[in-house]
N, C-alpha and C positions, 0 to 999 in steps of 0.2 A: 909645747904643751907638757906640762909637768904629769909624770906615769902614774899610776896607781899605786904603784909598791912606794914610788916617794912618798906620795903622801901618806899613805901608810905609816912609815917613818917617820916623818913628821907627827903624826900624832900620836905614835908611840914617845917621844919626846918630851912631848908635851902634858905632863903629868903636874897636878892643879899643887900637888906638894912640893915639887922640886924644883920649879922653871918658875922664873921671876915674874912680876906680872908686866913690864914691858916685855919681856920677850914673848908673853903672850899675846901680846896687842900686837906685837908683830910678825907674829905667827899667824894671826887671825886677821892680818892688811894679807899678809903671806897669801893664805887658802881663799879669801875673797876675789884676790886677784885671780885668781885660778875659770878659765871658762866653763867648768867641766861641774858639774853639781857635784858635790860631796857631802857625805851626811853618814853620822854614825849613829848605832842604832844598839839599846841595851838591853840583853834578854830579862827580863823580868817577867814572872808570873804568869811564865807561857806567851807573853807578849813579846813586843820587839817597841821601845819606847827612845824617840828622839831623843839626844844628848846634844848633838849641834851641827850644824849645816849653813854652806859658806852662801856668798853672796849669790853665785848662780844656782845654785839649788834655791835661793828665798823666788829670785826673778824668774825660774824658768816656767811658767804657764804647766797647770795641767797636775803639779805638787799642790795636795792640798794640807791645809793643817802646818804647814813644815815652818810657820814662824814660830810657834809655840813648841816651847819648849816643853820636852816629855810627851809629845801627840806618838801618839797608837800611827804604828806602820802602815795598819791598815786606810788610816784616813788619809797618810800621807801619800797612799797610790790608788786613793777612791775612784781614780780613772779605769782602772787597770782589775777591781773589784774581779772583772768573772774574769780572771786569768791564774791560776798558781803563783803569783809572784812574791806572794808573804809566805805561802807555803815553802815554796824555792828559799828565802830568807832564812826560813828558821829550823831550814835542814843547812845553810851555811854557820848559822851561830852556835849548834847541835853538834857539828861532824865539823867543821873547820876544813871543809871541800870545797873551793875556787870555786863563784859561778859567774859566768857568763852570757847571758841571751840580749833575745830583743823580743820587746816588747810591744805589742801594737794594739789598738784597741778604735775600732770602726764605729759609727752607724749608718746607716744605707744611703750609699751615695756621698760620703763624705768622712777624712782620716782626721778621728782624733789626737791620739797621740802616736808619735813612734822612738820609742828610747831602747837605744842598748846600756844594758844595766850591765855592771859588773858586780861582785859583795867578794868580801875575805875577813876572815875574824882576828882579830887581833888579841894580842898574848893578854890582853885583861878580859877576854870574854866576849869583848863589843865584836862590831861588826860596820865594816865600812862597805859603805854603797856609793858607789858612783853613775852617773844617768849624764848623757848624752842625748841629743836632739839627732832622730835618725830622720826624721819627717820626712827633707826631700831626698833623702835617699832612697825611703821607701816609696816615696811618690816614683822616681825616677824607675827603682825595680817593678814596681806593680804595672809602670807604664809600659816595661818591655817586655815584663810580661802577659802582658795584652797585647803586645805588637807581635811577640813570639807567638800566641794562641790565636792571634788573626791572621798571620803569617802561615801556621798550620793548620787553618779551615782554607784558608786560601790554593795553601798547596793539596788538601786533600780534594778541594772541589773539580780544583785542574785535574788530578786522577781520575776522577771519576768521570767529570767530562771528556778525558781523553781513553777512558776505558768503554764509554758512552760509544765517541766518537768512532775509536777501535772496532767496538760491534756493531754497531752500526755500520762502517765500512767491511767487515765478512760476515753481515748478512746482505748486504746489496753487492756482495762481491766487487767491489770498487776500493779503488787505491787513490793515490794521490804523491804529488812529488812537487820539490822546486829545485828548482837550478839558479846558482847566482853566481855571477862572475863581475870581476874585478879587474883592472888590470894586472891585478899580481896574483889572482888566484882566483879558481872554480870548485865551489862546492855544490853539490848533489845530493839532498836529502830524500829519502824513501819512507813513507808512511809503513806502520805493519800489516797495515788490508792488502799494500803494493806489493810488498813481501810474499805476501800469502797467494794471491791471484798469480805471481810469475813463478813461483814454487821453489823459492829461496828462502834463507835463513831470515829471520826477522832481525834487519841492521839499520840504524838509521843515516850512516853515512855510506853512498856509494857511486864509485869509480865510472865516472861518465860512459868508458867502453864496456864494461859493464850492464850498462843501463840500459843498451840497445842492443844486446848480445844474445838478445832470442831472438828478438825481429827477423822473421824470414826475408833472407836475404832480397825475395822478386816485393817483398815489403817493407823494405827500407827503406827507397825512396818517398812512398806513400807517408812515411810519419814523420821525416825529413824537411820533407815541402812543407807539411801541416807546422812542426815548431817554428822552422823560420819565418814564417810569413805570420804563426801569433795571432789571426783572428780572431781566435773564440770556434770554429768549425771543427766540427765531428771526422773522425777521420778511423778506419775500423783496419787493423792486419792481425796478423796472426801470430805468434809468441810461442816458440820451445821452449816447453820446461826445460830443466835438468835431467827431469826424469822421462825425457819423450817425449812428453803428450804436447799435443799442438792445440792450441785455443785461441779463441777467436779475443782480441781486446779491442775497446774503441775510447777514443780520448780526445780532449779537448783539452788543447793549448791558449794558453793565456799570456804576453809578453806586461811588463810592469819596468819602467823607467825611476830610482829613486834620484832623489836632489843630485847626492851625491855622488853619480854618475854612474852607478852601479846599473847594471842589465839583470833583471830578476825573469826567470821563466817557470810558471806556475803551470800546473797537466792535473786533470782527472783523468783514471782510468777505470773500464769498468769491466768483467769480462764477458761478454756476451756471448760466450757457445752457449750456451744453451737456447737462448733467443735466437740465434741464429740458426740452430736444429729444428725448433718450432717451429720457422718460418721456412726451413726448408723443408720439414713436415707437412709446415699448410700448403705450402707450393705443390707439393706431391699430389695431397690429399683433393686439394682445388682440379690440378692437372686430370687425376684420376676423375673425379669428380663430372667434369668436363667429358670427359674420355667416354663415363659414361652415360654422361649424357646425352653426348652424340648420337648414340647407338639405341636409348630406350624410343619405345613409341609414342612420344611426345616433348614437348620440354616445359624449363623449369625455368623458375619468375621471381625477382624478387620487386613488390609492389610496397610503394610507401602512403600513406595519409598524413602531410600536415597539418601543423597546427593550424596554419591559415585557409585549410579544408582543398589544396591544394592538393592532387596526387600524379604520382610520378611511376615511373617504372624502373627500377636502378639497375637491374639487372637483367636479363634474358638471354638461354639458352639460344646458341647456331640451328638446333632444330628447326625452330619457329620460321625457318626458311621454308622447309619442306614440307611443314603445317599451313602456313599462312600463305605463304609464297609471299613474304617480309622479309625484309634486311632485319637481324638486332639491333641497330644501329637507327633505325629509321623507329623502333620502337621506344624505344628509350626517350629518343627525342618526341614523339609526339603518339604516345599510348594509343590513341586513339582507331588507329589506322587497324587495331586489331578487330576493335566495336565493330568498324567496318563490313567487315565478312560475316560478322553474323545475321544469322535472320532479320529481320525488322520484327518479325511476330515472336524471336525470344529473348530480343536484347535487352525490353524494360524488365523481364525476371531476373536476368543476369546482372545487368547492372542495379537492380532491387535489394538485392540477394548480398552482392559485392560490399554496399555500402552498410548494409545489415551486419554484415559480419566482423567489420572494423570497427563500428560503432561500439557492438556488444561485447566484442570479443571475442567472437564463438566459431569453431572450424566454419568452415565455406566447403561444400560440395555444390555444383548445381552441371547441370545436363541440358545443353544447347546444339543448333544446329547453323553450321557455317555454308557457305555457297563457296566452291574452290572454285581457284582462276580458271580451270577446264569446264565451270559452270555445275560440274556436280556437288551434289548433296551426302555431308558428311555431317556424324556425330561428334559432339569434343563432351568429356569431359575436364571440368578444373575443381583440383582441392588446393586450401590453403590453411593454413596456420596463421593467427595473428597474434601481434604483444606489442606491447606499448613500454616505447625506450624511454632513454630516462629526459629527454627534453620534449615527452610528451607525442612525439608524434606516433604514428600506429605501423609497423610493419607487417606487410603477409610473405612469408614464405609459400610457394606453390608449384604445383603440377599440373598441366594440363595434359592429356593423350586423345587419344583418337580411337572413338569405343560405336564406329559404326559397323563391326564384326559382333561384339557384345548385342549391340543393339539389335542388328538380324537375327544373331542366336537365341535372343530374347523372343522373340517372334515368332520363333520359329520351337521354342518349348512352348510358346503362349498358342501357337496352332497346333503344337501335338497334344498338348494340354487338355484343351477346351475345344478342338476339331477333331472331327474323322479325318484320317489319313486319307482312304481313299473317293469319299464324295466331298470333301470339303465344308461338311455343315457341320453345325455346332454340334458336340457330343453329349456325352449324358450330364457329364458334368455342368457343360455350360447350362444346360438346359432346365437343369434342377434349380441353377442359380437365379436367369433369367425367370423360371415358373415362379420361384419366391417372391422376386422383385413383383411381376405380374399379382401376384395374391393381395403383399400389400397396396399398391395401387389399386385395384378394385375396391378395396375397403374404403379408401382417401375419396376415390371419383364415385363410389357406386355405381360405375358401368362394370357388364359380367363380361365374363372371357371363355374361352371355349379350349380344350386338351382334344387334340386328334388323333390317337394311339394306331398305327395303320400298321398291319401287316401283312407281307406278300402270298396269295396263297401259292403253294406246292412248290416252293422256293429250292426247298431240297432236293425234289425229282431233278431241279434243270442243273442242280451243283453235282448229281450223280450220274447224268445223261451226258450233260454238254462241258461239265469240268469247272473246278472254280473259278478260271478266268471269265467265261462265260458268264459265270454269276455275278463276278466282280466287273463287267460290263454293265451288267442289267441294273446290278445298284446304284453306277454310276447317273444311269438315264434316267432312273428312278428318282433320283435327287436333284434331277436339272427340271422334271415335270414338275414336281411339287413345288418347288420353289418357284416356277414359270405361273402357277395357279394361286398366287396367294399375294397378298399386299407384301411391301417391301419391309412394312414394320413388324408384321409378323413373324415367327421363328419354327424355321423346319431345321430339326435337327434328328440326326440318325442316331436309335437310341441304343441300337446292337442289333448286330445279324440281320437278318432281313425287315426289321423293325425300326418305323419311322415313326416320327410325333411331331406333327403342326400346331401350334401353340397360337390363338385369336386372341389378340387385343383389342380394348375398348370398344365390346360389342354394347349390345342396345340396354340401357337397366331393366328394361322390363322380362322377363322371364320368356314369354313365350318368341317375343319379337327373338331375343337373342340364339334361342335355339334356332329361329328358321336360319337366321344367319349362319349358322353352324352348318345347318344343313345344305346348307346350297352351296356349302363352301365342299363340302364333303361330295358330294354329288359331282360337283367339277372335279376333285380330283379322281375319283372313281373314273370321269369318260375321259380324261388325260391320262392314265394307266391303262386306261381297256385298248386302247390305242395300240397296234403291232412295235414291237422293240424290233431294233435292226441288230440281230448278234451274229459275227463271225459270217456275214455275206445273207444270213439266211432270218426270215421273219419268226419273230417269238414273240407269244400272247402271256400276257401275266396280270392277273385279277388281285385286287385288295382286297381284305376285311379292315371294313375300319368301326373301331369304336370313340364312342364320345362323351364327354360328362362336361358340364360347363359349372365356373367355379367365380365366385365374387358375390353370392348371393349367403353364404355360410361361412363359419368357419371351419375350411378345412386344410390338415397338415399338405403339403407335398407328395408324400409316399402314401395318403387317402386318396388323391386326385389320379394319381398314376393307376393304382389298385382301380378304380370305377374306371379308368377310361380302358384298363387292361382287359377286365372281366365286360365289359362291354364289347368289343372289336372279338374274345371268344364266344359271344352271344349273335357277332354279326357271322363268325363261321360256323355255329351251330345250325345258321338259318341259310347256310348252303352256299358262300361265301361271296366274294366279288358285290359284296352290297354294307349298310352303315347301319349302327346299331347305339342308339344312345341308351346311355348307364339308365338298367332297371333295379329298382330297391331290391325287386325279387332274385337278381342275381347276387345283390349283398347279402341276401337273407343266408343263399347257399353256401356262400363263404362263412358267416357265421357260422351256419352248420359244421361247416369240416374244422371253424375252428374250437368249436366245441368239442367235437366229435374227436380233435388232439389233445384238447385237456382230461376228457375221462380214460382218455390211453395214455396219458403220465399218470393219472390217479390208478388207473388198472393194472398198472405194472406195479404201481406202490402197495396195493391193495390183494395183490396174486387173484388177480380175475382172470389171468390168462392162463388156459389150459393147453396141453400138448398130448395131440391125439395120436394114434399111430395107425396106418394102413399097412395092409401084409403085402408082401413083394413074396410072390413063390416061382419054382422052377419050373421045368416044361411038363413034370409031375404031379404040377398042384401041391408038391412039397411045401412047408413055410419056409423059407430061409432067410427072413429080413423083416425090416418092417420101414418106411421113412415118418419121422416125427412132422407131425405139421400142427401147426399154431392154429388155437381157437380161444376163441373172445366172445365170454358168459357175462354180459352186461347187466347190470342188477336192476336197470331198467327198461332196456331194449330189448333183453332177451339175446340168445344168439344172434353176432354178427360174423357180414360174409369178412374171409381173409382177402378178397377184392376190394374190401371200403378201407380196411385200416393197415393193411400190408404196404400200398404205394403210399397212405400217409406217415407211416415210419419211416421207409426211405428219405420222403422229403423233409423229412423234422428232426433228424437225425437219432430218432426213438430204436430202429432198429438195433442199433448196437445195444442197450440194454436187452432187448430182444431177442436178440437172437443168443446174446451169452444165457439168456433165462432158459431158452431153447434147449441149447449144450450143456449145461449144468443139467437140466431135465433129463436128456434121454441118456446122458454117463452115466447117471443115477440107476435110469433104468436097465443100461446095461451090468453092472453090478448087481444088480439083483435078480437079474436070470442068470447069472453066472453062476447063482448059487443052487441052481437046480439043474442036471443033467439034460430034460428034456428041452433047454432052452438057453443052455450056455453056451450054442454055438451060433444064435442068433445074431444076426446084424442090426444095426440102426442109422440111417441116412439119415445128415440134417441139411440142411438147405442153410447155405452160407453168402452172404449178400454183397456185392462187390463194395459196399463203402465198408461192411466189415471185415473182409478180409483186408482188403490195403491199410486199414489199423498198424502201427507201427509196434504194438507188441500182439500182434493177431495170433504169431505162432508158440509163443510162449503163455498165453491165454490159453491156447487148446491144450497144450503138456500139461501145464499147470491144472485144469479139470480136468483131464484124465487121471492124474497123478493121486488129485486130493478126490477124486469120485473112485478109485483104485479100478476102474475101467479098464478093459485093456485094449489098448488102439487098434490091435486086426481086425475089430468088429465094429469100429466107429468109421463111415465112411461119410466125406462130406462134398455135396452136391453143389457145384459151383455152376453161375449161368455164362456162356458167351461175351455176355457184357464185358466179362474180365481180358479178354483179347482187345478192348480197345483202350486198354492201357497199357502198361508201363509192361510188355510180355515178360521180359530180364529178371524181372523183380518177380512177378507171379509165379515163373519156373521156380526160383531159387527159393521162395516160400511153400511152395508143392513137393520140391526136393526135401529140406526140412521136415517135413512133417514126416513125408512117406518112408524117410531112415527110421523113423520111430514106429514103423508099420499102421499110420494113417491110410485110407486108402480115399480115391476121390473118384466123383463119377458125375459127368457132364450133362448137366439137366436140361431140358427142354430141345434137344439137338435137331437145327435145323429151322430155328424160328429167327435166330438172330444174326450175326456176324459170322461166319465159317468160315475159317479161312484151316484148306489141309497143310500147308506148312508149316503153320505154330499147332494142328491137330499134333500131329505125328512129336511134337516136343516136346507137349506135357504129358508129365507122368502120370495118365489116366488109368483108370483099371475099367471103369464102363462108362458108357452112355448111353442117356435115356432118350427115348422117340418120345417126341410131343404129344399131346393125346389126340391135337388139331388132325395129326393125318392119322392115326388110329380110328378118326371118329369115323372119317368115308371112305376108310379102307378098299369098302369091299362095291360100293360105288362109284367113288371117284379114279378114273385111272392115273392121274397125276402124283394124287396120293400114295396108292400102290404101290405105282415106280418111286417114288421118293422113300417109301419105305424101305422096297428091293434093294434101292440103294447105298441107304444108312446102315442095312446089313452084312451088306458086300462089305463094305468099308471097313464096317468094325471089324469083321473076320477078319481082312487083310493085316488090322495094325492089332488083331488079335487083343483087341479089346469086349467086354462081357457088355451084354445088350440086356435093357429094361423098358419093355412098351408099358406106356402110362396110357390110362382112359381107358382099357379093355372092360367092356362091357356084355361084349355077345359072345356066344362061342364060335360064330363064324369067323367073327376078327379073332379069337384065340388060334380056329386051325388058320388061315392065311399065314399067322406070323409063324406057326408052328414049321406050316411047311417051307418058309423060306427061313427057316435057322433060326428061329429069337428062340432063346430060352430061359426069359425072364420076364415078369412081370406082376401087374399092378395095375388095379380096378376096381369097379364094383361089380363084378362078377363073383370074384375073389373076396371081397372085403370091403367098406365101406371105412374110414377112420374113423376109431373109436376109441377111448379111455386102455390102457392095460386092465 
């Protein structure tokens, strides 16, 4: 192939003035022959204008313009339009710079041209171009480089697959290997998960001794037998790292035969400590499990519901031996055997219940009773848990124990509850519940019912004569008569203390018929009490009051019915007792009374109607030396009322405590203001202090606190407490009496000898007097019991040296009597009548 630079030369040569025109003709056979397109090109007018071009430039496809002489370069590479290559040209005809390239020019899916162009300008100006056919060369590059860019998706995809594969093998902590041998040689590849699991460097080629060079030794025969024999079977040892640690791996061998006679051995490995921890955990936790199972008081079940409504027992506790007196084994196989032992009268609940509860899905509790092989009668209960797996069928986890101690204890708070402890009858509570039930029902049937409110008379003489026991006999008998007198439907229950209530159902609707029925029921029990009791070997007689009110004709509350049959049974003791008395309106009327008669004593106290009067206490002188305040009640329409109507109703309504501080606040008052005169600041004032208000929890800081703010001073304030106060808490009364009397309180013991006396808590409290009742002042001087009771209360005080005040002194006969046996204090209407300051 003739160069560039010759023909070059050549056309340098060939100049139209000097070269003959044969030798141009053979010049131009010359360049024709030539394969390689040639064409010179002449700068003009910014242009690049054809001069001449050989035969392969006219033929080669893709030159356009190029037979025509003087065509524009640009037509002549109209293929090539959106490429620089005229530009490129006529920075060659410009600058006289070598160029060089190639040229290609596509459209989608298909090459149209591809020429390496060369251009050099020549010493007149021109410019030679020469163009070559690159086509299938650049077919051939474009091709490999496509094979090169599928070649390098190919190789990036294996990376990724094997970086894939890589993670994927250390996160399932699994490896993998092959072994392949020849007869000339054995190689052993290691995956990097194998690497990683056996705590080696990441290599892919590695040394057969090596490869089995953690396997504990008492586990080398284990994976040994497993590659030779090649079946595909799981085979698990244990592997020292490098660094120590010992783990568990299990693997599976695979043998492979190629044509060419080669032995291929392929292995996964994966390492399972940690599954093997777990499962030695579960083993524990099962063991444990088990362990305690054994030992709780009951066992545990696992119960299945197929989907073909089939159920089974999959599991059951060793207990269920000692429960049921069943084998586990004998359950599992046939469930049933358990159904067995329970009642017949609870097994459709239980199995009701059972099936309820898998269906819905909802806990199972239920409470049944079994017949044990010794014939006795036990409680079970069973809980269970259910859920439903994923192939649909239903699971219950469960417990069954043994809750016939529960079940007793139950019964036995259900008869401390709702029974008397020691007559066995229903108590107030059941009683109340039962009257309720009763009320409604009458309303439903309109048959009337009847309330028998009975009380024993002089219950307390025979608890004080013959001792509690004795009483708690006589209740006993008490309870087995009434009960012995009355239908089996009706209810005697003990309502407290010596106080019993018979309770008539479905008596007659008519009114009067019903009451007879009442009555004759009452009537017998009356002549079954009047009856001699057998107590402690010897005969004892004990009479009832009974009242009665019959109820289903009205509506009335519970605690109304009680109320009328109460206040009736004190209308059958009014009338001399041992006899029945049914509910009179005129007794309700009385009750009304008093509780009217408690609303104008909260309005009277709101209202200061109540006044405090003071009577004189003088010496054996007829001296004044004192006075005690007493409470009077100026009604704005009663007029004066006695301190006998409304004194016990403050006790019971708990009014006294405003009361009696109204009291104390009063007479502080008035000790402060005779303070302030000579002839009467040495006076005293008793109040009368009532046992619910002293045991008040701030009782004694009430009293500082009104002396303080009435600036009273407490040597002169002396507070009259009653014996009542000995039958509480004595400990606490001393240490409240102590208290005050540090502040110079002083206390003086009122009404002595009416109520509880006892001389060994006398002699403890810090008394300074007490007073004689006025009861034996009254017949002093006629009665000789009186007398001597008086003599007595005198002796007494002198010995523990305590100050004496006779109450009720009236005549001067009872003044000398007490005169001459020592009193030298007192208080009467001799002396004084109480009256305002």
């Amino acid at each position: 192939m003739i160069s560039a630079e010759l023909l070059t030369d050549l056309f340098a040569g060939a100049s139209e003035d000097f070269v003959e025109s044969s030798a141009q003709v053979r010049l131009q056979a010359l360049l024709d022959a030539v394969p390689v397109a040639l064409m010179e090109f002449r700068p003009q007018d910014g242009r690049l204008l054809l001069r001449a071009a050989n035969s392969a430039a006219r033929r080669m496809p893709g030159l356009g313009g190029v037979r025509v002489s003087g065509a524009d370069a640009v037509d002549v590479f109209d293929l090539l339009a959106g490429t620089r290559l005229v530009d490129q040209l006529q920075t060659v005809a410009r600058t006289g710079v070598l160029l060089e390239c190639r040229q290609v020019a596509r459209e989608p899916g298909r090459l149209l041209v591809a020429w390496d162009v060369s251009a050099r300008r020549l010493d007149n100006g021109s410019i030679v171009v020469t163009v070559r056919d690159a086509s299938e060369a650049e077919s051939l590059r474009a091709a490999l480089a496509a094979a090169e860019h599928a070649l390098q998706d190919v190789r990036r995809e294996l990376r990724e697959q094997t970086d894939v594969f890589n993670t994927m093998e250390s996160l399932a902590q699994t490896g993998h290997w092959r072994r392949i041998e020849d007869p000339g040689e054995t190689v052993l590849l290691w995956s990097p998960g194998l690497c990683d699991i056996a705590g080696v460097e990441r290599q892919e080629w590695m040394s057969p001794e090596r490869a089995v060079s953690g396997i504990l030794a008492e586990d080398r025969h284990v994976f040994e037998t497993a590659r030779e024999r090649g079946t595909g079977a799981d085979v698990e040892y244990r592997w020292k790292r490098p660094d120590g640690e010992i783990r568990w791996m299990r693997s599976r061998v695979r043998r492979l035969t190629a044509k060419d006679g080669m032995r291929v051995d392929m292995g996964v490995v994966q390492d399972v400590t940690d599954e093997r921890r777990a499962a030695e955990q579960l083993r524990e936790q099962l063991l444990f499990i088990q362990r305690i199972a054994s030992r709780i008081p009951g066992f545990i079940y696992q119960y299945r519901l197929h989907l073909d409504g089939v159920t089974s027992v999959q599991y059951i506790s060793d207990a269920v031996r000692d429960f049921m007196g069943v084998e586990p084994h004998e359950v599992t196989a046939d469930h049933g055997v358990l159904s067995n032992w329970v009642l017949a009268e609870d097994r459709p609940v239980l199995q009701r219940s059972a099936l309820q509860s898998v269906r819905k899905l909802v806990p199972w509790q239920c409470e049944y009773r079994v017949r044990m092989p010794d014939g006795s009668i036990r409680w079970h209960m069973t809980n269970a848990v259910p859920h439903r797996e994923a192939d649909g069928s239903v699971i219950s986890h469960g417990f069954t124990m043994d809750i016939t101690d529960r079940k007793r204890a139950e019964q036995e708070i259900e008869r401390l509850a709702f029974y008397d402890a020691l007559t066995g009858l229903p108590n107030r509570r059941l009683l109340l519940d039962r009257l309720q039930r009763s009320i409604a029902a009458c309303q439903r049937s309109k048959n009337l019912g009847a309330l028998l409110f009975i009380d024993l008379d002089n219950f307390k003489d025979l608890n004080d004569t013959l001792g509690h026991d004795m009483g708690d006999q006589l209740l006993s008998q008490v309870a087995t008569r009434l009960v012995g007198s009355v239908r089996e439907a009706d209810t005697v229950a003990r309502f407290g203390g010596d106080e019993f209530v018979v309770m008539l159902d479905n008596l007659n609707p008519e009114l009067q018929d019903a009451a007879a029925q009442a009555e004759t029921v009452a009537e017998k029990l009356l002549a079954s009490l009047n009856q001699p009791f057998a107590l402690g070997g010897q005969q004892h007689y004990s009479t009832p009051s009974i009242g009665i009110t019959l109820f289903g004709d009205e509506r009335l509350s519970v605690d109304e019915l009680l109320k009328r049959a109460d206040l009736a049974m004190y209308q059958a003791k009014a009338a001399g007792r041992n006899t029945q008395r049914f509910f009179d309106p005129d007794m309700q009327a009385a009750v009304n009374a008093r509780s009217n008669l408690e609303a104008d004593l909260r309005q009277g106290l709101a209202r200061s109607e109540l006044l405090v009067h003071y009577q004189p206490v003088v010496d054996h002188q007829a001296r004044l030396v004192g006075a005690e305040a007493l409470v009077r009640w100026r009604h704005p329409q009663r007029g004066m009322i006695s301190p006998g109507d409304f004194i016990p109703l403050a006790e019971q309504t708990g009014l006294i405590l405003p009361l009696g501080q109204y009291v104390l606040e009063t007479a502080c008052r008035q000790l402060q203001r005779w303070s302030q005169s000579p002839a009467t600041a040495q006076l005293s004032i008793s109040v009368n202090v009532s046992a619910r208000q002293f045991r008040q929890p701030g009782f004694v800081a009430e009293v500082l606190g009104t002396l303080k703010d009435c600036q009273a001073r407490p040597q002169l304030l002396k507070l009259e407490l009653t014996e009542s106060l000995l039958l509480g808490d004595i400990e606490d009364t001393i240490v409240r009496m102590e208290q005050l009397k540090a502040e110079g309180v002083g206390f003086a013991l009122d009404d002595f000898g009416t109520g509880y006396s006892s001389l060994s808590y006398l002699k403890r409290l810090p008394l300074d007097q007490i007073k004689i009742d006025q009861s034996f002042v009254r017949d002093v001087l006629s009665d000789p019991n009186d007398a001597a009771i008086v003599r007595t209360i005198l002796a007494l005080a002198k010995s523990l040296d305590l100050q004496v005040v006779a109450e009720g002194v009236e005549t001067t006969g009872q003044l000398g009597f007490l005169r001459l046996h020592g009193c030298e204090g007192f208080q009467g209407y001799l002396f004084g009548r109480p009256v305002p300051v």
